[in-house]
C-alpha positions as a Markdown table, in Angstrom:
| # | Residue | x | y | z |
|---|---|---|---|---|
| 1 | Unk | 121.5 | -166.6 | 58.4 |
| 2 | Unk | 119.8 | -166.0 | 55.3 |
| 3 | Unk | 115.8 | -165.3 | 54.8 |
| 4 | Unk | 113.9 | -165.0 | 51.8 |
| 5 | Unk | 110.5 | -163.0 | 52.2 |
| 6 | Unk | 107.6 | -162.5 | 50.5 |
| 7 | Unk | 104.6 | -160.2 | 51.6 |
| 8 | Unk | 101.5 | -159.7 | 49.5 |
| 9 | Unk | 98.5 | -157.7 | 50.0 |
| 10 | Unk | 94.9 | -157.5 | 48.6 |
| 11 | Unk | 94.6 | -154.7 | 46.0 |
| 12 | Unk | 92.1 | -152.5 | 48.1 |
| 13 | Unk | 95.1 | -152.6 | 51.1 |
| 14 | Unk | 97.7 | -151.8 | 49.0 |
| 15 | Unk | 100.7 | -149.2 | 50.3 |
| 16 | Unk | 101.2 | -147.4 | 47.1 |
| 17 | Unk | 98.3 | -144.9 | 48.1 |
| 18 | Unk | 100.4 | -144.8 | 51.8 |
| 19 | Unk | 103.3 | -146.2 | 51.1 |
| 20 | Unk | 105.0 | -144.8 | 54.6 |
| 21 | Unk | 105.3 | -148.1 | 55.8 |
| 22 | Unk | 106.9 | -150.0 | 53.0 |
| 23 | Unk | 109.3 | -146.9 | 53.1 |
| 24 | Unk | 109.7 | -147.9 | 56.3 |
| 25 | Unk | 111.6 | -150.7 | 55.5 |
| 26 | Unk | 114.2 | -149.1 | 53.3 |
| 27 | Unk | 115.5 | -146.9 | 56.4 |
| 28 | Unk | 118.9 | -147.6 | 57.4 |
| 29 | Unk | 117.8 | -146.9 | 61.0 |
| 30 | Unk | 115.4 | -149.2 | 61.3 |
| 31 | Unk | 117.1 | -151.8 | 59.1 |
| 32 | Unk | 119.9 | -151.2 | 62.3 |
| 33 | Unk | 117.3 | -151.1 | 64.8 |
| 34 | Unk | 115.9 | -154.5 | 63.8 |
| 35 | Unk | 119.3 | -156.2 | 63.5 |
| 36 | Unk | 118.3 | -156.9 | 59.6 |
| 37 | Unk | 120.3 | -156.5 | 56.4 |
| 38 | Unk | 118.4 | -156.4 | 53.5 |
| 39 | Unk | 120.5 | -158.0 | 50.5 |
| 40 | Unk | 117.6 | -157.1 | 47.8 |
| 41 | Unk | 114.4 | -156.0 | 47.8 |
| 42 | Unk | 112.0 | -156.3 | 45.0 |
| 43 | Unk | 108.2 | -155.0 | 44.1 |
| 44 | Unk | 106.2 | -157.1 | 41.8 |
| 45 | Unk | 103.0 | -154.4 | 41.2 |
| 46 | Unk | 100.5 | -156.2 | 39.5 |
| 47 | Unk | 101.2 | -159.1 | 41.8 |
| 48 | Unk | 100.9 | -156.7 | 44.8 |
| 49 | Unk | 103.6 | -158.6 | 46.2 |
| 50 | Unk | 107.3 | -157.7 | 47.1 |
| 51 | Unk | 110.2 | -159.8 | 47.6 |
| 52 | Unk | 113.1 | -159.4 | 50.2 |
| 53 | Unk | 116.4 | -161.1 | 50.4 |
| 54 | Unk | 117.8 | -160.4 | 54.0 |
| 55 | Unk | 120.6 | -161.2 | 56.5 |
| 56 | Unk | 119.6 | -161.4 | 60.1 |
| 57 | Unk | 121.4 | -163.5 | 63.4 |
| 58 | Unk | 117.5 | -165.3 | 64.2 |
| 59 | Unk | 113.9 | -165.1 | 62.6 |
| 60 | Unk | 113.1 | -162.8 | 65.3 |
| 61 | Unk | 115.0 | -159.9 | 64.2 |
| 62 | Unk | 113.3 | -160.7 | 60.5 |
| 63 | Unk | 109.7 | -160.7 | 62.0 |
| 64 | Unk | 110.9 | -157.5 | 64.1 |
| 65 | Unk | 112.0 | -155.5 | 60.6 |
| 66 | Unk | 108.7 | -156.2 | 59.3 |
| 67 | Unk | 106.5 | -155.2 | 62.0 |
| 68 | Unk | 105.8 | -151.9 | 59.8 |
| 69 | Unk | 103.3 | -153.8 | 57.0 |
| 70 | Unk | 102.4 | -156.1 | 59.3 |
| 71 | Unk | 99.0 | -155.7 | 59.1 |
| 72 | Unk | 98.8 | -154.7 | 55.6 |
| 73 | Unk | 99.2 | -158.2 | 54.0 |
| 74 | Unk | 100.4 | -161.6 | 54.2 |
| 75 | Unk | 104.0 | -162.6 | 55.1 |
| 76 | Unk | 105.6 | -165.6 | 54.7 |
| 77 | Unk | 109.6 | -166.2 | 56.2 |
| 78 | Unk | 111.8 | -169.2 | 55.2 |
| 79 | Unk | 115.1 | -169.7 | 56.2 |
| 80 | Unk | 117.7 | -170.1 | 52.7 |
| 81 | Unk | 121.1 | -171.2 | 52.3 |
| 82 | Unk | 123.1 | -170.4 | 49.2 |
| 83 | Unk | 123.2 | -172.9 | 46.4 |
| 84 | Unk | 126.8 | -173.9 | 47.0 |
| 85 | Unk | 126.5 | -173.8 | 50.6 |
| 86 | Unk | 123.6 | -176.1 | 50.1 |
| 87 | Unk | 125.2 | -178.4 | 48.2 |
| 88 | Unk | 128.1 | -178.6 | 50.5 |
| 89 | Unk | 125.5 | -179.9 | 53.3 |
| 90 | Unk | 123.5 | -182.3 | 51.0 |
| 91 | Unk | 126.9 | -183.9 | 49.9 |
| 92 | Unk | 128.1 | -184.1 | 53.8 |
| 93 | Unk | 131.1 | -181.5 | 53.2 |
């Protein structure tokens, strides 16, 4: 399944003064560990946001990768399909 992430933080929280836990993200262990491929992964700084296209079996293993900013910001999941596959199951194909 595909997932489509987007965690923002207040300015006076953000990671870039710690950034150990966003780098925590970009690990290829605990990418493995979390059952989580991450497709693309993209920082908006003045937005203090970040954006995060990933590849997991359930939402579980997505909430599971991002247990290291967890308490940093705001996180919000949604489940995505690609715009072809999409259209395939709007037009009953």
């Amino acid at each position: 399944m595909l997932f489509m992430a987007v965690h923002q933080h207040p300015p006076e929280r953000c990671p870039a003064d710690d950034p150990a836990p966003l780098q925590r993200l970009t690990e290829e262990e605990h990418m493995r560990a979390s059952g989580v491929r991450v497709l693309g992964s993209y920082i908006a700084p003045p937005e203090h946001a970040a954006y995060f296209l990933l590849e997991a079996d359930d939402y579980a293993q997505v909430v599971r990768y991002f247990r290291p900013i967890g308490k940093i910001g705001t996180l919000r999941i949604v489940p995505v399909l690609g715009l072809q596959e999409a259209l395939r199951v709007l037009s009953g194909h």
